[in-house]
PLY file of the C-alpha trace (Angstrom):
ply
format ascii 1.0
element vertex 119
property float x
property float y
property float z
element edge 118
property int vertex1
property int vertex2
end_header
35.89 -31.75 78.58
36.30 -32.52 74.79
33.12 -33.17 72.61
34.33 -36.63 73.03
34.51 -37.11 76.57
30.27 -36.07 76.27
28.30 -39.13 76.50
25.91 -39.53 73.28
22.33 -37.75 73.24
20.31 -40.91 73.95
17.25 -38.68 72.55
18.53 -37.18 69.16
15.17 -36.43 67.77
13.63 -33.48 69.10
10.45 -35.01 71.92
7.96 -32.24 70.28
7.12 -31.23 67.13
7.23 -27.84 66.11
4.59 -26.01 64.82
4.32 -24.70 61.09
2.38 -22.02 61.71
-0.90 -20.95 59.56
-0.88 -22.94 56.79
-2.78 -22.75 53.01
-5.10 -25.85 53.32
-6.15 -26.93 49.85
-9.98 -27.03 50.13
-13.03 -29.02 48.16
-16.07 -27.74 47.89
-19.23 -30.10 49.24
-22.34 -29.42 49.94
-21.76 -28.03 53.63
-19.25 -26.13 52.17
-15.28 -26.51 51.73
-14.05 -29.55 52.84
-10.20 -30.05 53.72
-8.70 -32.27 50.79
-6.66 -35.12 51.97
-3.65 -37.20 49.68
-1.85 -40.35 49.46
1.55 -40.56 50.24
4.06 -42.70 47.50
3.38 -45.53 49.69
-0.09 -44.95 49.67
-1.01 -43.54 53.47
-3.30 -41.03 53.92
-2.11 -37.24 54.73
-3.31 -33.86 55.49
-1.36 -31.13 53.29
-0.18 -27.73 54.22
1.89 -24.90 52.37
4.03 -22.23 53.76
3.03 -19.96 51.52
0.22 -19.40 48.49
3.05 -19.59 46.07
4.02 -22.90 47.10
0.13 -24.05 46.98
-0.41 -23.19 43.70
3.27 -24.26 41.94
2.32 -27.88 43.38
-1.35 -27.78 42.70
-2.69 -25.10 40.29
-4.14 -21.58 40.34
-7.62 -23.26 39.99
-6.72 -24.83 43.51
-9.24 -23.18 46.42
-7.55 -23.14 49.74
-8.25 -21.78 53.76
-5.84 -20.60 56.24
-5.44 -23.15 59.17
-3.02 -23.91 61.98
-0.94 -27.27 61.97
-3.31 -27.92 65.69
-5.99 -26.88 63.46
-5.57 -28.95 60.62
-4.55 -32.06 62.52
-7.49 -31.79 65.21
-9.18 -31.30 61.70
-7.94 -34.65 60.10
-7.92 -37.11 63.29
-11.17 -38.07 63.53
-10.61 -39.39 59.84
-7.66 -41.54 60.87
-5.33 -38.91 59.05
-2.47 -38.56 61.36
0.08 -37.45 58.76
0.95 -34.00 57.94
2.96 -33.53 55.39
3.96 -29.46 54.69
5.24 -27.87 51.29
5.17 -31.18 49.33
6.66 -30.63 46.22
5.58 -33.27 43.82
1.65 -33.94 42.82
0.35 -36.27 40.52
-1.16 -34.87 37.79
-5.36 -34.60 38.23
-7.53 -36.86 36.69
-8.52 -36.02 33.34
-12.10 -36.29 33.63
-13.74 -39.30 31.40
-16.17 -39.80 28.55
-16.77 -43.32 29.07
-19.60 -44.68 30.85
-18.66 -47.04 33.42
-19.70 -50.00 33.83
-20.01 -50.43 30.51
-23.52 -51.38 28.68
-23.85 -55.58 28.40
-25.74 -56.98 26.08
-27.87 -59.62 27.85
-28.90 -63.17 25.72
-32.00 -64.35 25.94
-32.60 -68.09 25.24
-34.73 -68.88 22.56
-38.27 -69.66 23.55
-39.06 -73.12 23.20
-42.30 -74.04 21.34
-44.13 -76.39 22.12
0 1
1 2
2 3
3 4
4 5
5 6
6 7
7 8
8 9
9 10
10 11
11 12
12 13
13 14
14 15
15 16
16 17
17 18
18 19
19 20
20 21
21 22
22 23
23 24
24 25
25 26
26 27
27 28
28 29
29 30
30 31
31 32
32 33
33 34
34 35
35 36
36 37
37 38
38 39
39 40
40 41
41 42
42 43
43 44
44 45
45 46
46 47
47 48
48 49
49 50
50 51
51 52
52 53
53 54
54 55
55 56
56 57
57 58
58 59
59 60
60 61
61 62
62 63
63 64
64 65
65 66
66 67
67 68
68 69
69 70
70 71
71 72
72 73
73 74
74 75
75 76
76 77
77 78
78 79
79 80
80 81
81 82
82 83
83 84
84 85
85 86
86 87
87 88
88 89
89 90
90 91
91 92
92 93
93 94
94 95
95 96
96 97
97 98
98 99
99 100
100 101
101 102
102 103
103 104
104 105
105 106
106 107
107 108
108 109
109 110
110 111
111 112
112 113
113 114
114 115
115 116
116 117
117 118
């Protein structure tokens, strides 16, 4: 039989993910202790983010960047209970962080007072 004669995978995709292994989860700290930091995709979902490798963690996001050791079950079982179902490993672009700002928000308002009537 030639790869023609075949009949077409109707399932191309593989039905189970496989796992990443232990992953460098960039961590927060809070006042229970770290907390797992979660990002925004570019169309603005929310995902869990894990690196291969240390390396890869801090290229993307710094040396200042803390960071666990978790499993992709781990880290997912982690995330679902926040609605995060995305996992997204070794991304390779970050936005830059927040500078952080001088200004006082909201800003002071000067508040008129009507002139008192006499009377």
């Amino acid at each position: 039989m030639s790869p023609l004669d075949r009949p077409e995978d109707p399932d191309p995709e593989p039905s189970e993910r496989i796992p990443a292994g232990l992953l460098y989860v960039p961590v927060r700290s809070g006042p229970a202790g770290c907390t797992a930091r979660f990002f925004r995709t570019p169309l603005g979902g929310r995902t869990a983010v894990g690196f291969t490798s240390a390396a890869k963690l801090t290229a993307t996001l710094g040396t200042e960047q803390a960071c666990i050791r978790l499993s992709e079950p781990a880290l997912r079982a982690l995330a679902a209970p926040l609605g995060v179902s995305a996992l997204t490993v070794d991304p390779q672009l970050s936005a830059p962080a927040a500078a952080p700002s001088t200004d006082l928000w909201p800003h002071p308002v000067a508040i008129a007072h009507p002139t008192p009537l006499i009377g």
